[in-house]
ZAMARGU-4260 file (C-alpha; in steps of 0.2 Angstrom, whole numbers, plus 5000, padded with zeros to 4 digits):
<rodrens>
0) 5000/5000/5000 | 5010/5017/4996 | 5008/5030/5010 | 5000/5046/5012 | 5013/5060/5004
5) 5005/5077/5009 | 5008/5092/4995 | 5003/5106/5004 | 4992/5114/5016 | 4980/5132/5020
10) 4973/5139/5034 | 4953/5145/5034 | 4949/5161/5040 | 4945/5152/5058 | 4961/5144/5058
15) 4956/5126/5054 | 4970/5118/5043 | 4965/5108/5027 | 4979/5098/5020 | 4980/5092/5002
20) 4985/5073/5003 | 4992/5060/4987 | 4992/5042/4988 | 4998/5037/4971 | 4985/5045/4958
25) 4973/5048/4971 | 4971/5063/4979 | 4961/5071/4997 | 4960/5086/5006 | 4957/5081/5024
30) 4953/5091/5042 | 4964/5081/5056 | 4959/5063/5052 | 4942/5068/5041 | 4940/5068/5022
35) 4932/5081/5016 | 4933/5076/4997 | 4943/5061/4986 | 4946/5059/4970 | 4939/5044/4968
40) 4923/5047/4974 | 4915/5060/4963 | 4896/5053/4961 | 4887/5066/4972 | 4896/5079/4968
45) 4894/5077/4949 | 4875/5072/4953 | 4873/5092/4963 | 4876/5099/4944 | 4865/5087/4934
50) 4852/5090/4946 | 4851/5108/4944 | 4854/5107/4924 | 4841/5093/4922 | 4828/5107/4931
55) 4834/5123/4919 | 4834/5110/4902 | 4828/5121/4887 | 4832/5136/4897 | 4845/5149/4885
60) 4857/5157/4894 | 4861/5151/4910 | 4870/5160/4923 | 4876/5148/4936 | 4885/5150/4953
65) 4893/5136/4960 | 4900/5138/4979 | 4916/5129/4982 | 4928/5120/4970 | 4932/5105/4977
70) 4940/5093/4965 | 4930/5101/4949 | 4919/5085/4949 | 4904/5097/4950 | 4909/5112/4939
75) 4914/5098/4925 | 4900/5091/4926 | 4891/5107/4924 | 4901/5112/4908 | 4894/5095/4902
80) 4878/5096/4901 | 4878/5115/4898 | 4874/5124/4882 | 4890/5136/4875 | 4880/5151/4879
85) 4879/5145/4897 | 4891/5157/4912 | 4896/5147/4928 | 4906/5157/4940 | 4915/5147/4955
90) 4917/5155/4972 | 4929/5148/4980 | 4937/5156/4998 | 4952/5146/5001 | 4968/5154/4989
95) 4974/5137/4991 | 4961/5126/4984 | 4963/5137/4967 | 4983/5135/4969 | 4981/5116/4970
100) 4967/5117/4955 | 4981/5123/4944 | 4996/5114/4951 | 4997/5097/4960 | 4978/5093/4953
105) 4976/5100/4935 | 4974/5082/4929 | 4960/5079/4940 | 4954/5097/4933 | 4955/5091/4916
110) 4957/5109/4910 | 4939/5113/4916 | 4944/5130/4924 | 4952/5135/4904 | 4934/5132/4898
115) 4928/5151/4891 | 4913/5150/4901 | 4921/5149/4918 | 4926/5163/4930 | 4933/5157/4947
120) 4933/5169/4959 | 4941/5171/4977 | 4928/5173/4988 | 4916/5171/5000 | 4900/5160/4992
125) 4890/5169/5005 | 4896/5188/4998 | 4893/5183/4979 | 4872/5177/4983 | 4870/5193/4995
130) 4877/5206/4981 | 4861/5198/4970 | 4844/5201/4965 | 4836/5191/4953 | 4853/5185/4944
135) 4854/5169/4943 | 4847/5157/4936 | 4856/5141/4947 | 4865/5141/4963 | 4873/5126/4966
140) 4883/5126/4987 | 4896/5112/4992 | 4903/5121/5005 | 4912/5112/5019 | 4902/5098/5026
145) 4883/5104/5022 | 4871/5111/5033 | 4883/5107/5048 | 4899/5114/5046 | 4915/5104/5051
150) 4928/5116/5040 | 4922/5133/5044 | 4907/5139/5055 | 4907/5153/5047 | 4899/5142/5034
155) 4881/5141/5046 | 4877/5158/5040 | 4875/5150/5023 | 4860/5137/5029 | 4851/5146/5041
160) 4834/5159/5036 | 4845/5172/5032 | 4858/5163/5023 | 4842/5153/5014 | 4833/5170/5011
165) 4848/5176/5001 | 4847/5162/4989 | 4830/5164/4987 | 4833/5184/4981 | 4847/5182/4973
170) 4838/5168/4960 | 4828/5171/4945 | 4810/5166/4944 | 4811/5146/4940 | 4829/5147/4947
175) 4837/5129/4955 | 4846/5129/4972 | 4856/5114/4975 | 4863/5109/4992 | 4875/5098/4994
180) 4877/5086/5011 | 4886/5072/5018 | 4869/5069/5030 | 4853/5072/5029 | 4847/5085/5040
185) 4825/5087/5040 | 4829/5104/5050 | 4837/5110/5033 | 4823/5104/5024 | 4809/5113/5033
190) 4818/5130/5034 | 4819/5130/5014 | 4800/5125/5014 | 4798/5144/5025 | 4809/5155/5016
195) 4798/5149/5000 | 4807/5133/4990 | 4798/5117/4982 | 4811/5105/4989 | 4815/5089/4985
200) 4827/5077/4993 | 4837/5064/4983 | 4850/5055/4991 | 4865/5051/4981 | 4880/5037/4982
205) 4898/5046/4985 | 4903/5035/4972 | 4896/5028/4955 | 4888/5013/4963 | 4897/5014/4980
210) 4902/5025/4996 | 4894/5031/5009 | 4875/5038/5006 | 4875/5058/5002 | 4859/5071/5004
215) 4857/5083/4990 | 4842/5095/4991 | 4835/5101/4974 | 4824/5119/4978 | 4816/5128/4965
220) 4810/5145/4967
</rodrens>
């Protein structure tokens, strides 16, 4: 079994440490002991962008935020189903994640972030939906852990009725928000229902046909 080699390493805003691990081709960014994503398990994350594109199918133009780039599984899988006219913008808060993006795992990017209709932008997910009204027309959120934050709890702000509210204002009529979660959480699923959403909860595998069971909310406004 080869070992562990860890590349490199970045502080959140709260001081949590996230380290990039490589065993062999694969590849894991980990808090302490806990995974927070791998390479080879890309399933849900790729399903949080079919979802939302299978909602908006036929619709021109689409402006899409996606919060947190991970591994890319879920912006590529994005640009996929996509139309050329489409725009996805990636906030992402971490400097690091986009170093690593470009650096140690540009294969696993598989020159997504070249695409012309990418913009990646350093920044706060939270900051981007606030700064909107009515502009956009999917926002897609795989921050940290999902409704209960393990990397950041900052991140809360982003789940609760204001962070929820937000969304809601910052989405065109018909718009799709996808949520992301390693854990289903009905709490989360009754406070969209308040702030207005049509919510539907469709578990997902972490892997194609394996791994652990994940929760991804698909909310239309």
């Amino acid at each position: 079994m080869l070992p562990w080699v860890r590349l490199g390493a970045a502080k959140t805003d709260d001081g949590t440490e996230l380290r990039l691990m490589q065993r062999g081709s694969e590849f894991s960014i980990m808090i302490g002991t806990n995974t927070l994503m791998n390479s080879r398990l890309s399933g849900s994350e790729e399903a949080l962008a079919t979802l939302a594109c299978s909602a908006l199918a036929g619709r021109p133009r689409v402006k899409m935020l996606i919060g947190g780039l991970g591994m890319g599984f879920t912006l590529r899988a994005a640009l996929k189903a996509l139309d050329d006219s489409a725009r996805v913008t990636v906030a992402e808060l971490v400097p690091a994640v986009v170093e690593w993006a470009h650096g140690p795992m540009a294969e696993v990017f598989a020159g997504c972030l070249e695409d012309p209709r990418v913009t990646v932008r350093v920044e706060d997910v939270a900051v981007v939906i606030r700064a909107a009204v009515n502009s956009w027309d999917a926002i897609l959120l795989d921050v940290d852990n999902g409704p209960e934050a393990m990397a950041q709890q900052g991140n809360d702000a982003l789940y609760f009725t204001a962070g929820l509210d937000a969304a809601w204002q910052a989405l065109r009529p018909g718009g799709v928000f996808t949520v992301w979660s390693s854990l289903p959480d009905p709490a989360f699923t009754r406070r969209l229902k308040r702030v207005g959403f049509e919510v539907t909860e469709v578990p997902t595998r972490a892997g194609k046909r394996r791994g652990a069971r994940h929760m991804i909310w698909v909310a239309t406004k």
